[in-house]
Backbone as CSV, one residue per row, in Angstrom:
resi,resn,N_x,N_y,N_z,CA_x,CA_y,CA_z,C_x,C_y,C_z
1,UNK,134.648,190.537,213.992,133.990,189.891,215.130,134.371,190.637,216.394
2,UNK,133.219,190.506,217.306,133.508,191.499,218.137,134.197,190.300,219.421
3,UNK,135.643,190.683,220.159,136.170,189.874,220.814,136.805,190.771,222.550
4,UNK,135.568,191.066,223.028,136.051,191.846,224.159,137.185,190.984,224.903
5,UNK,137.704,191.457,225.870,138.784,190.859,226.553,137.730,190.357,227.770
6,UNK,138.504,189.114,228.571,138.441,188.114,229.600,137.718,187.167,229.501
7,UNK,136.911,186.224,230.419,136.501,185.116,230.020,135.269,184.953,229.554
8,UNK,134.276,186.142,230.265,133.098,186.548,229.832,133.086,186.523,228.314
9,UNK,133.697,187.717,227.822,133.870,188.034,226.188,134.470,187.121,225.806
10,UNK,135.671,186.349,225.712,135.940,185.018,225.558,134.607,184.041,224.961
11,UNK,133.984,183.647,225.846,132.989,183.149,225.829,131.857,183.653,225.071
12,UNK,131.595,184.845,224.474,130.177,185.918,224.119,131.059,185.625,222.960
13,UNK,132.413,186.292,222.668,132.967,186.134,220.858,132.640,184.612,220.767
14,UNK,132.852,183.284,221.413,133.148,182.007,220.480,131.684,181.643,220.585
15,UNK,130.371,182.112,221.382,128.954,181.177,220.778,128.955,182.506,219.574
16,UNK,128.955,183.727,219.475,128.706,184.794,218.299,129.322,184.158,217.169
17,UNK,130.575,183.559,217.282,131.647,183.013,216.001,130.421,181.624,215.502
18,UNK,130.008,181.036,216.163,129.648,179.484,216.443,128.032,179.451,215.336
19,UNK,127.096,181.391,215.837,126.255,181.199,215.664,126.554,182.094,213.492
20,UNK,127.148,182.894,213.449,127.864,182.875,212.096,128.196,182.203,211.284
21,UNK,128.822,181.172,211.878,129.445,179.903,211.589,128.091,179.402,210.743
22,UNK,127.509,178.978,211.584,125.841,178.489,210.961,125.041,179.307,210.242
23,UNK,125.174,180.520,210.480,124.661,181.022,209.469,125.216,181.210,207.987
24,UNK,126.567,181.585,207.969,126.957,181.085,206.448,126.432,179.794,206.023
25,UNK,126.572,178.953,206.778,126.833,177.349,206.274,125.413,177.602,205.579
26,UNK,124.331,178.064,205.893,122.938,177.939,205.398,122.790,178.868,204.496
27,UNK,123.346,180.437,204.613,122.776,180.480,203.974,123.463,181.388,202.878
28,UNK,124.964,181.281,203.087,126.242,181.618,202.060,126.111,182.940,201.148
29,UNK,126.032,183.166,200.283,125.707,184.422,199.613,124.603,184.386,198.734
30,UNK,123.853,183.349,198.504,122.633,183.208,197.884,121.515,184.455,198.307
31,UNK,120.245,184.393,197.549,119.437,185.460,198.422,118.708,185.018,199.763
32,UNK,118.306,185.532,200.379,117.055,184.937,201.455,115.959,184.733,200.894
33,UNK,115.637,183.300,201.504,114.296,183.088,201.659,113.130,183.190,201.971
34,UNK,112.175,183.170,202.090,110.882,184.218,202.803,110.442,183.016,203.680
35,UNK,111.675,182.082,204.270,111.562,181.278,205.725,112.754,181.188,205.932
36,UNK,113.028,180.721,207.699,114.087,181.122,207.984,114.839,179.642,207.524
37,UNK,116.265,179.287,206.928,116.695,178.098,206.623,117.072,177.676,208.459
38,UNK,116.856,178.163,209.351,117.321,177.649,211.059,116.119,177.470,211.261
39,UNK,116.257,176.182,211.521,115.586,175.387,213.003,115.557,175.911,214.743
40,UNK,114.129,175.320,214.853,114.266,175.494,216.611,115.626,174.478,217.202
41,UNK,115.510,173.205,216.330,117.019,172.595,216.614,118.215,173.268,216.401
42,UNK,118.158,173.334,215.714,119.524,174.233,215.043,120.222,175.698,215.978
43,UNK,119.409,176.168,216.726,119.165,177.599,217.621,119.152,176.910,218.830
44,UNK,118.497,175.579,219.146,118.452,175.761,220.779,119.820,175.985,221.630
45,UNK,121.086,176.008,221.013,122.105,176.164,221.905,122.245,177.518,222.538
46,UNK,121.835,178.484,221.200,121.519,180.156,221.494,120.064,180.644,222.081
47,UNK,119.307,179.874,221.900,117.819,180.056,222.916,117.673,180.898,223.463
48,UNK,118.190,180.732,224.708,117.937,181.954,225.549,118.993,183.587,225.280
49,UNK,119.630,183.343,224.397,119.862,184.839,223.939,119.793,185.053,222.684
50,UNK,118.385,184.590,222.020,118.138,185.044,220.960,116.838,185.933,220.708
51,UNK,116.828,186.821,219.957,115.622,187.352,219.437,115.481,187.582,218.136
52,UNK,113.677,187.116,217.824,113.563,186.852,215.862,112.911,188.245,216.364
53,UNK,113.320,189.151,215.139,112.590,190.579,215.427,112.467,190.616,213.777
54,UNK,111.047,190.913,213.362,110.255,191.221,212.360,110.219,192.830,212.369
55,UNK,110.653,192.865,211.149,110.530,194.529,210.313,109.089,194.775,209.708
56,UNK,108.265,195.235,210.316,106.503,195.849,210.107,106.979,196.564,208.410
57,UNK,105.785,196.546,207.347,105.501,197.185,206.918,105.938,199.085,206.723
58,UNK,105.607,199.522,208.024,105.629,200.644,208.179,107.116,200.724,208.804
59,UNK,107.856,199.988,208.510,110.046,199.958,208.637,110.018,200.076,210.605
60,UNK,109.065,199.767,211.398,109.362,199.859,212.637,110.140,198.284,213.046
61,UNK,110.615,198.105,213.859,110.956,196.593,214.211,110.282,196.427,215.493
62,UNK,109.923,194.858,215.039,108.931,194.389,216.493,109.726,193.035,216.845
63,UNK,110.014,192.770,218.080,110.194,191.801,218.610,109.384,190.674,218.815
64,UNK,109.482,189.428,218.012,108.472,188.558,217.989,108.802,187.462,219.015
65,UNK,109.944,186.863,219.376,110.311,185.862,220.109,111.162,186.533,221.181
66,UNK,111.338,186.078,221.733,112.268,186.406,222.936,113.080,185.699,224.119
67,UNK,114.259,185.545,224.202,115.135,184.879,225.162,115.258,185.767,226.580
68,UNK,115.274,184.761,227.360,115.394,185.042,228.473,116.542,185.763,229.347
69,UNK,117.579,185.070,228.278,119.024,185.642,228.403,119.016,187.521,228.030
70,UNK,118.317,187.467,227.414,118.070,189.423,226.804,117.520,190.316,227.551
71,UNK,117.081,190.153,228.936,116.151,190.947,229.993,117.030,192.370,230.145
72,UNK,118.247,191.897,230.635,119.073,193.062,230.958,119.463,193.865,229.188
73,UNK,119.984,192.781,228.607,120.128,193.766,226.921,118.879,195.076,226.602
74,UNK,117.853,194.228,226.404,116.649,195.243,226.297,116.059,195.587,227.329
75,UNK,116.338,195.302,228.565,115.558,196.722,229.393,114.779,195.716,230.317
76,UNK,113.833,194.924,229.436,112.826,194.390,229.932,112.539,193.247,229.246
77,UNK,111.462,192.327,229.765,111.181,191.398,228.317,110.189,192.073,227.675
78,UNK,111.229,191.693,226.398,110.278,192.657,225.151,109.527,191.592,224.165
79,UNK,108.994,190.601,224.567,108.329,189.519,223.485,107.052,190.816,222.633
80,UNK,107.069,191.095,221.652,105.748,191.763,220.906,106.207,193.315,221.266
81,UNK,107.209,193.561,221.494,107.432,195.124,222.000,108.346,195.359,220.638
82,UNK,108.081,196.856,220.525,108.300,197.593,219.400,109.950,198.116,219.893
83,UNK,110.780,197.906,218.806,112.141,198.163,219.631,111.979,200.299,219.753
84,UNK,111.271,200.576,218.973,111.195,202.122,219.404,110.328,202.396,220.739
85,UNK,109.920,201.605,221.350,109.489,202.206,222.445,110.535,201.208,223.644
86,UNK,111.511,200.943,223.593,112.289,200.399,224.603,113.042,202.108,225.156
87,UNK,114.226,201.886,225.767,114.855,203.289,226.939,115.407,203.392,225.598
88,UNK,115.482,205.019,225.474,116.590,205.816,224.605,118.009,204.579,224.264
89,UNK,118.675,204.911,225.050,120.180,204.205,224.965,119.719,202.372,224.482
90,UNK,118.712,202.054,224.621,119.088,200.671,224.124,117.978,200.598,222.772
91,UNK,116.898,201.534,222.815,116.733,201.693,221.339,117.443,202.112,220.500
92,UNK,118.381,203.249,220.437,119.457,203.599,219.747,120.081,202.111,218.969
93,UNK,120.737,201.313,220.093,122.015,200.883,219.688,121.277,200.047,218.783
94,UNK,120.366,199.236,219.543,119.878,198.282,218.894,119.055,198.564,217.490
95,UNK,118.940,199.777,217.084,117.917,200.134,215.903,119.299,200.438,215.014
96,UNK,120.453,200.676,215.459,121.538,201.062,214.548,122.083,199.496,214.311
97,UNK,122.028,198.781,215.214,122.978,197.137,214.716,121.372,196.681,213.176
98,UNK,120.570,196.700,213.696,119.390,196.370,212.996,119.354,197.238,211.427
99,UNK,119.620,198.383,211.235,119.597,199.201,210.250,120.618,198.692,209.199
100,UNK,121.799,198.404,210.323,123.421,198.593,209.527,123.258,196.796,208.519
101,UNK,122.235,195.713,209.447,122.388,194.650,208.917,121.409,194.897,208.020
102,UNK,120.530,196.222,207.806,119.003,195.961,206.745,120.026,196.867,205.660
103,UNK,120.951,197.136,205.670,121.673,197.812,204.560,122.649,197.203,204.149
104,UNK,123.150,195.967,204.554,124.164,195.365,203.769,123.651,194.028,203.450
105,UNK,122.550,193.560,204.221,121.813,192.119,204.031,122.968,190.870,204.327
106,UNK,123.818,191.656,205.693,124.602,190.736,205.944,124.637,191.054,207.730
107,UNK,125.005,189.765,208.200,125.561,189.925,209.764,125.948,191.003,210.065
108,UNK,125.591,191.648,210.864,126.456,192.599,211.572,126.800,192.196,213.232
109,UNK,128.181,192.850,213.899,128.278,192.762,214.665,129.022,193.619,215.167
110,UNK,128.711,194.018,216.990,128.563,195.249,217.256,129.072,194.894,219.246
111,UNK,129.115,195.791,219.827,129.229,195.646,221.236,128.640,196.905,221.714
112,UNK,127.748,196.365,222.507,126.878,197.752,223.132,127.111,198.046,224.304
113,UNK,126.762,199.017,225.170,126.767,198.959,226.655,125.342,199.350,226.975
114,UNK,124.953,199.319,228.140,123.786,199.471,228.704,124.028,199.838,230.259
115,UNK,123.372,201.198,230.849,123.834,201.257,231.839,122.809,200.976,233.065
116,UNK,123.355,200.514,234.227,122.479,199.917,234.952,122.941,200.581,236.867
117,UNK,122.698,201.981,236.675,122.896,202.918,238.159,124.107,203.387,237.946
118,UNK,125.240,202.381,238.753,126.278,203.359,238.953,127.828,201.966,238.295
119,UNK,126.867,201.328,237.652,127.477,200.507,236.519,127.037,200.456,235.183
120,UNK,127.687,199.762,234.343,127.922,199.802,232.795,128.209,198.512,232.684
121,UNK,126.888,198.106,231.886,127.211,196.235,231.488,127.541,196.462,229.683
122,UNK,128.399,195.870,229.430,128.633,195.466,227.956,128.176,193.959,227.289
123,UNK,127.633,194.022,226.178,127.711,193.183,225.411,128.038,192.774,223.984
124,UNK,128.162,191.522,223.842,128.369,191.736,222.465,127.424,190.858,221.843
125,UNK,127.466,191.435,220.437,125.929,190.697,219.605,126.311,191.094,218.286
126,UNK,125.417,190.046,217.693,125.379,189.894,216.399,123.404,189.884,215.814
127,UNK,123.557,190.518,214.465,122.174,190.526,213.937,122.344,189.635,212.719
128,UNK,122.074,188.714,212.414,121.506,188.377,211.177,120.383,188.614,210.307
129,UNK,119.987,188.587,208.838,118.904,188.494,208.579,118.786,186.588,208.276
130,UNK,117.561,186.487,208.395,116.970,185.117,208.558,115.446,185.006,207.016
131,UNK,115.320,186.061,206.587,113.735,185.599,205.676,114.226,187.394,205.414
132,UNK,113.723,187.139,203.909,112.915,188.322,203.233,111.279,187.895,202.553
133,UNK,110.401,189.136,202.345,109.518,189.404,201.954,109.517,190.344,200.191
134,UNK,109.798,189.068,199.264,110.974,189.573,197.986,111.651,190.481,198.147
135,UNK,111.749,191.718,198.129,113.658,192.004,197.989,113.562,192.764,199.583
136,UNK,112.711,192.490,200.555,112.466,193.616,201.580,112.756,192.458,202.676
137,UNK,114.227,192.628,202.956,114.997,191.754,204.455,113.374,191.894,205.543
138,UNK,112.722,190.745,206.235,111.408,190.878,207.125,111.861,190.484,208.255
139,UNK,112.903,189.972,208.141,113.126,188.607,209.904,114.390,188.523,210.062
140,UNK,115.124,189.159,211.372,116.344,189.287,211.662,116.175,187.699,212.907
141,UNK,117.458,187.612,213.149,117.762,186.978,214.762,119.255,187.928,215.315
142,UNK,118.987,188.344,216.217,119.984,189.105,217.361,120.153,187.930,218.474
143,UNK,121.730,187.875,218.485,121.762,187.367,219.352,122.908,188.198,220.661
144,UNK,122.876,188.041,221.839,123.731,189.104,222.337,124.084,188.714,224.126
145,UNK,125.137,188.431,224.373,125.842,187.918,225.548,126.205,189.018,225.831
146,UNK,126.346,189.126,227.944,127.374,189.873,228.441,128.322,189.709,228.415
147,UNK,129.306,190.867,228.572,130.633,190.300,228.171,131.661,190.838,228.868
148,UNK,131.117,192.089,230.206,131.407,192.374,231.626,130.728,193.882,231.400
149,UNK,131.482,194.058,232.984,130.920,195.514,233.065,131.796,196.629,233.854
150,UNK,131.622,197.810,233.586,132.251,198.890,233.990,132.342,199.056,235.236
């Protein structure tokens, strides 16, 4: 688990621990389902820093939902935006947390930075998968808090 130092990261590790937490509880080592076992109830505490991002056919990832809390993470709001056309540095990270969880079919978690002029914001985040399309992981949720900055 990713546990940056002070109160920010403090705070970004225990909803990341919180939202894990729930995701074992549902959905433990069994396979995935081709729906997600989370609720809009179940998520509204993470809401605004969550994103369900769907894996296309053709292995690109598209951002289907989008939190409000994620503007600065991805760049922009990316509701329906293809994570390969976001800025270099935050397609990178984010196509590597996304890859690393489509190869183990488990949580991953990661701390990125993103730079913003003549600062450096960090965060930390976690990817789950949420639904497969039989054995092909289709529906992640990322979720991802600041957690300070340079």
């Amino acid at each position: 688990m990713v546990n940056p130092a002070g109160a920010a990261g403090q705070f970004a590790a225990s909803e990341l621990a919180a939202l894990l937490k729930l995701w074992r509880e549902r959905y433990g080592a069994g396979p995935l389902p081709a729906e997600s076992r989370l609720t809009e109830a179940d998520l509204a505490r993470w809401q605004p820093h969550l994103a369900l991002i769907e894996r296309e056919p053709d292995g690109r990832f598209r951002v289907r939902r989008f939190g409000h809390g994620l503007v600065r993470r991805f760049g922009r709001e990316s509701t329906n935006e293809y994570i390969d056309r976001l800025a270099p540095d935050i397609r990178t990270s984010l196509t590597d947390l996304l890859t690393s969880c489509l190869s183990t079919g488990q949580p991953v978690t990661a701390e990125a930075s993103v730079a913003f002029g003549k600062y450096t914001v960090r965060f930390a985040q976690v990817a789950v998968p949420v639904a497969a399309d039989g054995d092909r992981i289709g529906k992640f949720l990322l979720a991802a808090y600041e957690c300070g900055q340079d």
